[in-house]
C-alpha positions as CSV (number, residue, x, y, z in Angstrom):
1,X,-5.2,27.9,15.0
2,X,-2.8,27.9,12.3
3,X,-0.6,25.3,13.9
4,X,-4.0,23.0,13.9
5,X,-5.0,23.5,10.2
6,X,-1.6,23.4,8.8
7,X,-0.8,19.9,11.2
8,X,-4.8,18.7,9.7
9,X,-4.3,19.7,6.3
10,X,-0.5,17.7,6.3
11,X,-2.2,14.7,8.3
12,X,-4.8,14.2,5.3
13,X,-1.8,14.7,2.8
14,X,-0.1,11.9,4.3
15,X,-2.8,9.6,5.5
16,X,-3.6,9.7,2.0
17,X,-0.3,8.0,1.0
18,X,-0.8,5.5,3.8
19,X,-4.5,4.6,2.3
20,X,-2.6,3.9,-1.7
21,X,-0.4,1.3,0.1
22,X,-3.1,0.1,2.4
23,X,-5.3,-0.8,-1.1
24,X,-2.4,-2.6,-1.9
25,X,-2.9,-4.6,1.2
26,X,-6.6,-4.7,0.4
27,X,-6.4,-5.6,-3.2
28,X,-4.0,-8.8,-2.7
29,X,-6.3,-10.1,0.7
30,X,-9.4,-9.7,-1.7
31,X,-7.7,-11.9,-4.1
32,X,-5.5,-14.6,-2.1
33,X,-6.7,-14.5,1.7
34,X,-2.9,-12.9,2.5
35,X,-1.8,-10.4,4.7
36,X,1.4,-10.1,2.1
37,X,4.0,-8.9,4.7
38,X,6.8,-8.3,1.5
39,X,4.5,-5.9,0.2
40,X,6.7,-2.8,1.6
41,X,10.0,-4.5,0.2
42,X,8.9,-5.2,-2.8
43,X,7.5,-1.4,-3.4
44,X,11.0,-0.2,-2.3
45,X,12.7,-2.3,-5.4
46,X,10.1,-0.8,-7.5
47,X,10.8,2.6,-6.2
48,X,14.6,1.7,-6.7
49,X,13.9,0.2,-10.8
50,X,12.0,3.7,-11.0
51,X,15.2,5.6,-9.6
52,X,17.9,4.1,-11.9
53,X,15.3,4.8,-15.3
54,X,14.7,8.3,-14.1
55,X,18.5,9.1,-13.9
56,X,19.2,7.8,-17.3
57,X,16.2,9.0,-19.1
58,X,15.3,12.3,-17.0
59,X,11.4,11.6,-17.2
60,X,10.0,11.1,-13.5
61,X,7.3,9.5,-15.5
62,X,8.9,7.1,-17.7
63,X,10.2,6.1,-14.0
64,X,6.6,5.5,-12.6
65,X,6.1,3.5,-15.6
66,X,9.3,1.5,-15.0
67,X,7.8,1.1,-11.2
68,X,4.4,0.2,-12.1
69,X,5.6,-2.4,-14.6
70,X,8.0,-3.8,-12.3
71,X,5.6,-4.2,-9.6
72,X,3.1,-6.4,-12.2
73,X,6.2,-8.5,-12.9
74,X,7.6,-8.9,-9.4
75,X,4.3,-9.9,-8.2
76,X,3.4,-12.3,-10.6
77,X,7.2,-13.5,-10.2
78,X,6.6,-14.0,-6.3
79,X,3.1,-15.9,-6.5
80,X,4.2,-18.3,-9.2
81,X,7.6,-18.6,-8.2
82,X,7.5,-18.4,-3.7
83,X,3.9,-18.1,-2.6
84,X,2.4,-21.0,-4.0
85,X,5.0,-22.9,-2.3
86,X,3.2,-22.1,0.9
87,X,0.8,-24.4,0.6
88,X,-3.6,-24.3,0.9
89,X,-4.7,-20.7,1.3
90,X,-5.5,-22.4,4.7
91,X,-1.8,-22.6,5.8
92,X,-1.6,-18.6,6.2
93,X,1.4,-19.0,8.8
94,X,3.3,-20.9,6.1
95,X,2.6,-17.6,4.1
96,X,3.9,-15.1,6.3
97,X,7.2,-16.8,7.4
98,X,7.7,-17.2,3.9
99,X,6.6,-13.1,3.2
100,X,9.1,-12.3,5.7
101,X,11.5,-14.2,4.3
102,X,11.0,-12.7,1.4
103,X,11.3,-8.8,3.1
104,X,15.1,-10.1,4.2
105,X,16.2,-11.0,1.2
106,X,14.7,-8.1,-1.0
107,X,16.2,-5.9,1.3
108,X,19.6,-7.5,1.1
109,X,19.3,-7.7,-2.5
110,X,19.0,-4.1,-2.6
111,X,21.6,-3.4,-0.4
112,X,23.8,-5.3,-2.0
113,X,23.2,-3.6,-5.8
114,X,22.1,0.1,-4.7
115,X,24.0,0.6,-1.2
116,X,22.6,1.5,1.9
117,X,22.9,5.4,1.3
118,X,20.5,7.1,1.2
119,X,19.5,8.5,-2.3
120,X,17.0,11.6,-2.8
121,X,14.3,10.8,-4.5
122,X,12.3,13.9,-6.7
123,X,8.7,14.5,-6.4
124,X,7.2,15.4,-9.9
125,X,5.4,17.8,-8.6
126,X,6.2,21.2,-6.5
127,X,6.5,20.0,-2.9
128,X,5.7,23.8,-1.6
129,X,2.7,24.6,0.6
130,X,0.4,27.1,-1.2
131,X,-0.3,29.7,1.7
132,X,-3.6,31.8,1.7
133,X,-4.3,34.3,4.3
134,X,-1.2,33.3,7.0
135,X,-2.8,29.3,6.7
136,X,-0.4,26.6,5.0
137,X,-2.4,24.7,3.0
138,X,-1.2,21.5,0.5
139,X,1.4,21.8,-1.8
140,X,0.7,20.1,-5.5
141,X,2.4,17.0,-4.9
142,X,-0.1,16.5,-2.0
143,X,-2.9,17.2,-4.2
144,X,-1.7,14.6,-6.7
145,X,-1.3,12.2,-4.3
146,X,-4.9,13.0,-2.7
147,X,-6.3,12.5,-6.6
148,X,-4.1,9.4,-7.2
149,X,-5.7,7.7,-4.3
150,X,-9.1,8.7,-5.2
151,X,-8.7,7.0,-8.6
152,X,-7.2,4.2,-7.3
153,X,-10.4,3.5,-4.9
154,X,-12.7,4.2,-7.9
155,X,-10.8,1.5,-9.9
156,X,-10.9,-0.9,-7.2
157,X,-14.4,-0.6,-6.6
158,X,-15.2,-1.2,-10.6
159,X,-12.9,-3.9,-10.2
160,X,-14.6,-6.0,-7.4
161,X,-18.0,-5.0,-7.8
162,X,-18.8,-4.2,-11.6
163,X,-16.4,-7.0,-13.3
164,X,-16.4,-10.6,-14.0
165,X,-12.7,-10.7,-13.2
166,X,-13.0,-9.1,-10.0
167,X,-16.0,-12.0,-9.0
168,X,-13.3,-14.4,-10.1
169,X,-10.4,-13.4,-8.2
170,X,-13.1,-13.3,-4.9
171,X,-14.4,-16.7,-5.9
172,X,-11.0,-18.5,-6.2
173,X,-9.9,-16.8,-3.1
174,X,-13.1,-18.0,-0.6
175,X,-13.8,-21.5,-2.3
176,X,-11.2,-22.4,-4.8
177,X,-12.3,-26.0,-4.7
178,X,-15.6,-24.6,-6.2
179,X,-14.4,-22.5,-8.1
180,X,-12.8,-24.5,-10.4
181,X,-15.6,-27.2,-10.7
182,X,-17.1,-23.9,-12.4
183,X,-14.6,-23.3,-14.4
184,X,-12.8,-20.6,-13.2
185,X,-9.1,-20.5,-13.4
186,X,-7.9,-19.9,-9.8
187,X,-4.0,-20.0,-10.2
188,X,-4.4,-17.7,-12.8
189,X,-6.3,-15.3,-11.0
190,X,-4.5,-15.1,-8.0
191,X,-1.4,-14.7,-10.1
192,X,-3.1,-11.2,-11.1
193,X,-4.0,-10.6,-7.7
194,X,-0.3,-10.3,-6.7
195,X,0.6,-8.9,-9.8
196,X,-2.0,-6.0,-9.6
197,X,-1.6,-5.9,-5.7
198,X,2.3,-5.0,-6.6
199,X,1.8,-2.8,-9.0
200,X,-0.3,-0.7,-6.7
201,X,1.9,-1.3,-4.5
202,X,4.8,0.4,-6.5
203,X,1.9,3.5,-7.3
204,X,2.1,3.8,-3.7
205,X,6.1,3.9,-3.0
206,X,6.7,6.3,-5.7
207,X,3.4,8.5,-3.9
208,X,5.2,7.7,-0.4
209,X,9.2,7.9,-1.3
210,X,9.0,11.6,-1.8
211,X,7.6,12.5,1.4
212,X,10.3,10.6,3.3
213,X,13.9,11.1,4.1
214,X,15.1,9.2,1.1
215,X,14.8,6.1,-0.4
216,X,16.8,3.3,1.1
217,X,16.3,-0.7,1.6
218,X,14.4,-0.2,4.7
219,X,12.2,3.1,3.4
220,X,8.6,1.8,3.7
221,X,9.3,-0.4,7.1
222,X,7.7,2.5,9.1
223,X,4.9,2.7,6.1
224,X,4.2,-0.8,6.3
225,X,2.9,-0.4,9.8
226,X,1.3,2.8,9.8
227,X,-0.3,1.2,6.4
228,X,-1.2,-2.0,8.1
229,X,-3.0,-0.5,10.9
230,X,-4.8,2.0,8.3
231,X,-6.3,-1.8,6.7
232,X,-6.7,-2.8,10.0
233,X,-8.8,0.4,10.7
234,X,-10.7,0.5,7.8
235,X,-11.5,-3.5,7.1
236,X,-9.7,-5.4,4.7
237,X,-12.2,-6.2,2.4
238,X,-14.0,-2.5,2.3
239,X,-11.2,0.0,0.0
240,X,-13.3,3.2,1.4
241,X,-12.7,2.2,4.8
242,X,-8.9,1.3,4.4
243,X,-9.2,5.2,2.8
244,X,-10.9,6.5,6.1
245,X,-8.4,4.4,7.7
246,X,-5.7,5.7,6.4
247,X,-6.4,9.4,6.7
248,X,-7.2,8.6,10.2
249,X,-3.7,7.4,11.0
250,X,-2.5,10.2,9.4
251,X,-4.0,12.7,11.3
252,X,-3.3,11.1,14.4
253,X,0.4,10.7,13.4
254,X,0.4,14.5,12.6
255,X,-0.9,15.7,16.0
256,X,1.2,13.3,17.8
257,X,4.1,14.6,15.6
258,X,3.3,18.5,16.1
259,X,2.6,18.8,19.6
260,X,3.8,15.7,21.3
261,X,7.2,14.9,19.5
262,X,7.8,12.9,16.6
263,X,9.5,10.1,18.1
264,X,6.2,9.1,19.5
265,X,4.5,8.6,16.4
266,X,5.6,4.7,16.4
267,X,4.2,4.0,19.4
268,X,1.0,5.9,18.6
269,X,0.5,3.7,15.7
270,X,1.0,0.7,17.3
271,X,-1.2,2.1,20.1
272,X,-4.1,2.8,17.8
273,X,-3.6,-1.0,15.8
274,X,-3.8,-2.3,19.9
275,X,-7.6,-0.1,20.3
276,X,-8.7,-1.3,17.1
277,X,-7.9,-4.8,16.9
278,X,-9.1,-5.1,21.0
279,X,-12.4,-2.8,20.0
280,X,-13.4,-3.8,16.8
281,X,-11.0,-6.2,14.9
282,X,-13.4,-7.1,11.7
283,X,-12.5,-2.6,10.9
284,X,-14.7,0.2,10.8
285,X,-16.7,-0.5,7.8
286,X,-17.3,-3.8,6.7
287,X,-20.0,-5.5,3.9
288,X,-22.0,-8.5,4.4
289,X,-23.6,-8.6,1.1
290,X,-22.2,-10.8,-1.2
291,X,-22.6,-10.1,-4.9
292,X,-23.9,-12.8,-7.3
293,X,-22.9,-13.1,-11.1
């Protein structure tokens, strides 16, 4: 029994962290139509940029800062700069070879300027397990990520469903041809789109980072995918469900990792992206209602 709620408790913990980078995945199809396949790369050279200001200031949160406002820059950088290369929001193929690209040569990038070592990476929070009455429960670092993903969805949902800007950045993403006979600015919405969708992405590495190995060019490849599925899961236009989503693949993950082995967990991921997308590809919870100005 102890086994059980200790391997639940850590499942939630960590689908939790899955759900912030699977809003990220959320927030950027909302805006552009775009499964953005660079989105665990570029979190990693956030996480990195976070890294090298935390070692010369000593602040973990002058670091998250340095992440976050890395991640509105990159993103904006990569829309005006790469994505809009890729043609309509039509051509999505053209937008994933390009994404892809994109993960080979952050990676490299990094590589080439940090190293491949791998480099620990502080949690600002206590990473201990409180324990009450022989059960392991959450440390505080897995509380603050629980809370950091809670606001995160609240903010979302302000964002697309009590804001002009969040109509906008919908608008120019179904019918940008109509959207601009109204007057909305389309490029410069899905510029903040990516930008925002990076910056939450670069929340989520520095919630994620901590509870891996280390950081290193290739730390959120196995995040990506249990991330992605979590979207998948959950519907990629409903944030609560990518949430639900995501803590399911957690706990799944958890019990395939605590009584089955953890070199399973890969496949179990994959396996549970397989059921969903053969069972009910459109995700869990999806909305039909479509909100009018």
């Amino acid at each position: 029994m102890q086994r059980f709620v200790f391997l639940t408790l850590d499942g939630l913990a960590r689908g939790a962290a899955y759900a912030a980078f699977a809003l990220a995945l959320v927030l950027i199809w909302r805006a552009a139509r775009v499964v953005n396949f660079a989105q665990g790369a570029m979190a990693v050279a956030c996480v990195y940029v976070a890294h090298s200001v935390t070692g010369a200031t000593g602040s973990y949160w002058a670091g998250f800062v340095a992440a976050v406002t890395t991640g509105l820059i990159l993103g904006a950088a990569v829309d005006f700069c790469v994505m809009r290369l890729a043609g309509s929001a039509a051509e999505h193929l053209n937008s994933v070879i390009i994404a892809l690209g994109l993960v080979l040569i952050i990676q490299a990038v990094l590589g080439i300027v940090y190293g491949n070592d791998f480099l620990p990476t502080p949690a600002p929070f206590d990473r201990t397990s409180f324990t009450v009455g022989g059960f392991v429960l959450l440390s505080p670092f897995d509380v603050f990520v629980i809370a950091a993903v809670g606001a995160v969805v609240a903010a979302l949902a302000w964002l697309f469903g009590r804001t002009s800007v969040g109509l906008r950045m919908r608008a120019g993403a179904f019918a940008p041809e109509v959207s601009r006979l109204l007057g909305v600015n389309v490029g410069g919405m899905l510029t903040l789109g990516w930008a925002l969708a990076a910056a939450l992405g670069a929340v989520a590495g520095m919630l994620v980072v901590p509870t891996e190995l280390a950081l290193h060019p290739h730390a959120m490849d196995l995040v990506f995918v249990a991330s992605f599925t979590a979207a998948v899961i959950g519907g990629l236009d409903s944030p609560p469900g990518v949430v639900i989503g995501g803590l399911a693949v957690g706990l799944t993950l958890s019990y395939v990792s605590g009584y089955l082995g953890g070199d399973l967990t890969p496949l179990a991921t994959l396996l549970l992206l397989l059921a969903v997308l053969l069972l009910r590809p459109q995700g869990l919870i999806t909305s039909a209602r479509t909100r009018q100005a």
